[in-house]
N, C-alpha and C positions, 0 to 999 in steps of 0.2 A: 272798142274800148282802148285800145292801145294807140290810137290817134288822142285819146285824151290823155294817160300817160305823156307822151310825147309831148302835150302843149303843156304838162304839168313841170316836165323837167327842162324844158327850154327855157325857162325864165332860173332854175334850180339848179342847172349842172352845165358847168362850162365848157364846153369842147368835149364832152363825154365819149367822142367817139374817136377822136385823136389823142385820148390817152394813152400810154403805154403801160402795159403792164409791170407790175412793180413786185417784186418777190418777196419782198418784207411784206406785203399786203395779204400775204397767205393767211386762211382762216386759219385763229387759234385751236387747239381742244378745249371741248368744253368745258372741263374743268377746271382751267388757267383763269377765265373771266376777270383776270388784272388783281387779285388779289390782295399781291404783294406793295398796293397803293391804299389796303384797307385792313394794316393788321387788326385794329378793334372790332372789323364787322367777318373775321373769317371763323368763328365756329356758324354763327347762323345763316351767311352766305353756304359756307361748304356745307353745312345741314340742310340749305335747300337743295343744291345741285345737286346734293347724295338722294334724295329725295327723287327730283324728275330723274336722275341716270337709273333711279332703282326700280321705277317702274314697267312692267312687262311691255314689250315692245308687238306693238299688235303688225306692225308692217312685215314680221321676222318670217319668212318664209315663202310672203306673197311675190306672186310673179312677178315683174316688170308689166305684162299685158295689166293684169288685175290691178296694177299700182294705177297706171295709167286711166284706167276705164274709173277707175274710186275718185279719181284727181278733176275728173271731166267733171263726173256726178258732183261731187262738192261741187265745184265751181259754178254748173247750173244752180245748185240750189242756194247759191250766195244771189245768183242773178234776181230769180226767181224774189228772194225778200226782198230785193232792192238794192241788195251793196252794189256801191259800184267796181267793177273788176277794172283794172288799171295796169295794160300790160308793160312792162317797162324793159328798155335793152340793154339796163346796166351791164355791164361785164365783170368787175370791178370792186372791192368793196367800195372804195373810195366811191363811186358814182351809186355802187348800192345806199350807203349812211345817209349821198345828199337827196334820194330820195324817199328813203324812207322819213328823213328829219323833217323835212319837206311835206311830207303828207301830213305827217303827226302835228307840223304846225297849223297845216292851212283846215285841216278836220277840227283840231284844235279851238281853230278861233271860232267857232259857233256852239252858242251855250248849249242845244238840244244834244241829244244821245247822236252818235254817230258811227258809222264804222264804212271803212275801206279796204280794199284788197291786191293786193300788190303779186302781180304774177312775173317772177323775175327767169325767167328758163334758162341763162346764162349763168346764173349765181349758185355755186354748190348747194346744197340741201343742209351741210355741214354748217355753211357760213349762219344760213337763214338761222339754224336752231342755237349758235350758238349768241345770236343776237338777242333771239326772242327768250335766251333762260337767261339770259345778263339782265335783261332787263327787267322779269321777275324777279330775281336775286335783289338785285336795287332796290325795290319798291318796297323788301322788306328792312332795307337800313336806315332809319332812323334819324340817325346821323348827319344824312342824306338829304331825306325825303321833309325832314322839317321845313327845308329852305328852298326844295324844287317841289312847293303842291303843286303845281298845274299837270303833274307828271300822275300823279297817286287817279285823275280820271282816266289814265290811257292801260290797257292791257293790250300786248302784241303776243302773237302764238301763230307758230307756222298751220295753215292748214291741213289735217289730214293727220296731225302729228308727223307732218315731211313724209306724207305720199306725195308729192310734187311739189313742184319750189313758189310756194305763194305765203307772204305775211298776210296775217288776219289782224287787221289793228282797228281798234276799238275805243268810244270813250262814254263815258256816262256824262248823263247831263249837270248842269250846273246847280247848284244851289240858288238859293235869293241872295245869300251872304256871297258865296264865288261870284255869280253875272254882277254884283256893283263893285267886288274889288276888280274882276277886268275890266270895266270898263273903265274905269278911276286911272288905272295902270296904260290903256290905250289912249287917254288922255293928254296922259304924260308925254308918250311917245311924238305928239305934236310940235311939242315946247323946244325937244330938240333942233339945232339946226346945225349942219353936216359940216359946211364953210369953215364954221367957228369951231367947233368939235376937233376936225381933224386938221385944224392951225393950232390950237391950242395942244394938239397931243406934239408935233412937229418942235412947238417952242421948249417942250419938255426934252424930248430927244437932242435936238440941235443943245439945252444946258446940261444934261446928265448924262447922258449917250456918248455925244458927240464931245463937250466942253469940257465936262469932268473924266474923257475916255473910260466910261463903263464897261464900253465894247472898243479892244483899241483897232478895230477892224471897223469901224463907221466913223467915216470921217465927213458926212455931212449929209443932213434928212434926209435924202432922196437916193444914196447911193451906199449900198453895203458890200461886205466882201472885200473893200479895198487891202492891200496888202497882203494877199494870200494867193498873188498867182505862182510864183517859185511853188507852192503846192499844189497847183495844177487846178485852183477855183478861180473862175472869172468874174471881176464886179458885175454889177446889173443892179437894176432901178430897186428902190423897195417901190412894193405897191401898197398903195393907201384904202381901205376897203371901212364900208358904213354901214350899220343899222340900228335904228334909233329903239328896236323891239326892246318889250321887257320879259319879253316870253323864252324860257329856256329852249324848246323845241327849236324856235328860229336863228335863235342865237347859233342852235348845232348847226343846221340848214348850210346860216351864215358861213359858218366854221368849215362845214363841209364843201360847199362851195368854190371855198379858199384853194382849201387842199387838188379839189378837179383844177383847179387854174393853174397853180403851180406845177402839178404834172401833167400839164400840157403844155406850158410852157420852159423852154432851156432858160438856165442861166441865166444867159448875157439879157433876156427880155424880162425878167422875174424874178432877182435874187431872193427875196424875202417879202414879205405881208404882213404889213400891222393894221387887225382888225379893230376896228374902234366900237365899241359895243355901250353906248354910255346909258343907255337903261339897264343894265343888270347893275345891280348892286348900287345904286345911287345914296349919292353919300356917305357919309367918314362914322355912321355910330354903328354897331359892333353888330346891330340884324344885316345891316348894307355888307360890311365886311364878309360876314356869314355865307352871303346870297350871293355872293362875289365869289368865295372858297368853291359854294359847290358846283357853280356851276361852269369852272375853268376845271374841277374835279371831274365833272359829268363828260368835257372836251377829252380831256385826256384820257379817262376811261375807255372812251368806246375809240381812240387812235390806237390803244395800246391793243386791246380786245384783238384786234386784227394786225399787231405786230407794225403798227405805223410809225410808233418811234423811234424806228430804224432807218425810218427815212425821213420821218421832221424831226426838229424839237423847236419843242415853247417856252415861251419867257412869257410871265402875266404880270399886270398891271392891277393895282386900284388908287383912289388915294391916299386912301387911311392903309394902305399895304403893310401889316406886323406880322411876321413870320412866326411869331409865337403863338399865335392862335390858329396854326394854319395845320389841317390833320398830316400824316402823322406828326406827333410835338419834335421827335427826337428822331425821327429818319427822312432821309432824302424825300421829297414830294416832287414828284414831276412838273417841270416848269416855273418851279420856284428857289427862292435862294436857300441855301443850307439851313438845317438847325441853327437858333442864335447861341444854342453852347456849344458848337463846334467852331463859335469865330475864335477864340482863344488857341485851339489847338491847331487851327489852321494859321493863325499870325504865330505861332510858333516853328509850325512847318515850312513857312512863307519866311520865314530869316529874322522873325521879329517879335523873339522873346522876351523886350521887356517891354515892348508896347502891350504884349499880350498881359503882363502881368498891371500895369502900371494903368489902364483905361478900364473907367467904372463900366457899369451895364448898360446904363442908359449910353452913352457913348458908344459901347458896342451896337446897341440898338438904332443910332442914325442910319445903319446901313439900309436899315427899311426905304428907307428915300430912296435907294435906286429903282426900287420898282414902284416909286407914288406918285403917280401920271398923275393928269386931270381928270381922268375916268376910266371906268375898266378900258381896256386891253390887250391883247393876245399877239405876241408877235414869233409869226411861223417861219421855222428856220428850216433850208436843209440842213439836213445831218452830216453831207462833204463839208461843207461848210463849217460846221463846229466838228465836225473831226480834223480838219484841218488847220482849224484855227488852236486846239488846245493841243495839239500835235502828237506825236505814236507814244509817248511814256506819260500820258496825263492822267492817271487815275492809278492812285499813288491808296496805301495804307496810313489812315490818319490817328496817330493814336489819342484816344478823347481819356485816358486818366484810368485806375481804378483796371487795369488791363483790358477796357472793353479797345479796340479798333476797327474801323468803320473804311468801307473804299469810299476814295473822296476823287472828285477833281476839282481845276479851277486855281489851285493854291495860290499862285501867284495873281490870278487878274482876284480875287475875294478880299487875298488880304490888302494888294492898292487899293479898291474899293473901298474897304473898311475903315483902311486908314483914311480915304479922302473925305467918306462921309464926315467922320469926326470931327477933320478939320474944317470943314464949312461952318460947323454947328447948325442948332435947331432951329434955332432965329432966322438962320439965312436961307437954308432949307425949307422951313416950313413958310416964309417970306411968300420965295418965289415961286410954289407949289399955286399958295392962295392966288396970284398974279395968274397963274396958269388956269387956276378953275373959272378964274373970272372973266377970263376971255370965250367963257363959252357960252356968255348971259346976254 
């Protein structure tokens, strides 16, 4: 079985065995599960994990022999039904996510009941449980789970309760109603084409990125990092990565995939990766947008889970991109632009107080255009890189009014931004957006 693993993650995880290990990739405690990205869902998230941690721990005294001999038994008798056992040689969470996402999708895409088994002997027992209670925590929010169903068919739960390091991942079968919205939605996925897709996200870059310097550190499609070696980071290519899915599972896969690439590869071959994803969320009306939030939420949840954004960070894309509908309303969200009522106190802090007073809202609100590609996208940063680029005193105390203060950074590249949006206007903005979607028909 572990020859099937094998042929499961070769097509899944890039270079997995030329990875290096990475220290920020240390398993969370279980209790952290990214919380601080969901203050609306932490009484009933922490209501559950008080829940599973409260539970009597039946492993508590068993020997190592007896763990071992319980771990076999389970596993024959997974055999024994039919699961299939799927040994896998992650080391890594990074190559752990892309294959667990990776299962979850490829189990996923077949309407009947199913279940798989992931035996990872490499991967702490710590990491496995704290994966498998994150993601029962999830499936009670709401929030959430409105806009990732495909998710609400899968349970995962270590085997044994972590007598030995095997996921047990699961799904129920389909509906009459679920099998014609997937296949509807697999449809879709045809219509895309890759060519047009990611020229169209390129033309977007090369005008906002690059023309309106968003980022003054990309100075054209294909090469990031420019201007930042006196900091001691090297330019190198972005890479351009595609999947036409509309399935959140693959999306992750996608996602994770990424992430194996990039640490395997230095620098000077790999600076950055804009994934292009244009079946999540399609379209500009407010379910698209929705579907769009949670499932760049869903990315950065399970990177954070495992202490990754210490060593990437994201920037997300949609079209219809409005930071005001984006959870949380009034704090930082990972890989998006600030609250829109902190641009006032930030163009205040950024030296331009009576712009700050003198521009209506909607005006402040053009600044959504920086992140309103032609369709979703994700673009993974290293973190030398943007620590480098915002430099050693960037995260500064922003006063927002009324005595509340928030750490903030960014000040100065937010408030040129803000101000540059304005000055294009919406006409000319929302113009060449449309010109950008349309090059992908």
């Amino acid at each position: 079985m572990r020859a099937a693993c094998a042929r499961l993650l070769a097509a899944a995880v890039v270079a997995a065995a030329s990875v290096s290990t990475v220290a920020a990739f240390a398993p969370s405690p279980i209790t952290r599960v990214s919380h601080q990205h969901h203050p609306r869902d932490v009484s009933s998230a922490t209501a559950t994990s008080l829940r599973l941690a409260d539970e009597a721990n039946p492993l508590e005294g068993m020997s190592d022999e007896r763990k071992s001999n319980l771990f076999q038994s389970l596993l024959r008798d997974l055999q024994i039904e039919g699961v299939p056992l799927l040994g896998c040689d992650a080391d890594q969470v990074s190559t752990l996510n892309a294959a667990i996402w990776t299962t979850m999708a490829e189990i996923g895409d077949n309407d009947d009941e199913q279940k798989a088994c992931l035996v990872l002997e490499a991967i702490p027992i710590s990491a496995l449980l704290a994966f498998a209670e994150d993601f029962t925590v999830l499936k009670t929010q709401a929030r959430l789970m409105d806009h990732l169903p495909e998710l609400k068919r899968f349970s995962v739960s270590v085997v044994g309760k972590g007598v030995g390091p095997a996921l047990l991942i699961e799904t129920e079968a389909r509906t009459d109603e679920e099998k014609t919205e997937a296949a509807s939605l697999k449809a879709v996925e045809s219509t895309f084409d890759q060519d047009k897709t990611v020229a169209a996200l390129k033309s977007f870059i090369g005008r906002v990125v690059v023309g309106l310097e968003a980022c003054p550190y990309t100075k054209s499609v294909d090469v990031s990092a420019v201007g930042l070696e006196n900091r001691g980071v090297v330019p190198g290519p972005v890479g351009y990565r595609y999947s036409p899915t509309t399935d959140a599972c693959m999306a992750m896969s996608m996602f994770w995939n990424c992430i194996c690439e990039m640490m395997s590869l230095p620098d000077p071959e790999l600076s950055s990766i804009m994934l292009s994803l244009p079946g999540i969320g399609m379209g500009d009306s407010r379910e698209a947008h929705d579907r769009f939030s949670a499932v760049v939420e869903l990315v950065g949840r399970y990177l954070c889970l495992f202490r990754g954004d210490g060593s990437f960070g994201l920037v997300h894309f949609h079209p219809a991109y409005d930071r005001s509908i984006i959870h949380p309303l009034e704090k930082p969200s990972y890989g998006h632009l600030p609250p829109i009522s902190w641009l006032r106190p930030i163009l205040k802090m950024g030296g331009q107080s009576e712009k700050a007073e003198q521009m209506s809202d909607d005006e402040l609100a053009l600044s959504n255009y920086q992140r309103r590609a032609p369709h979703t996208a994700i673009n993974i940063l290293r973190m030398t890189q943007v620590n480098a680029a915002a430099g050693p005193k960037s995260i500064v105390d922003l006063d927002l009014g009324d005595g509340r203060t928030e750490k903030a950074s960014g000040i100065t590249l937010y408030t040129r931004n803000t101000l540059r949006m304005a000055e294009m206007g919406e006409e000319a903005l929302q113009s060449a957006l449309e010109v950008e979607i349309a090059m992908q028909s």
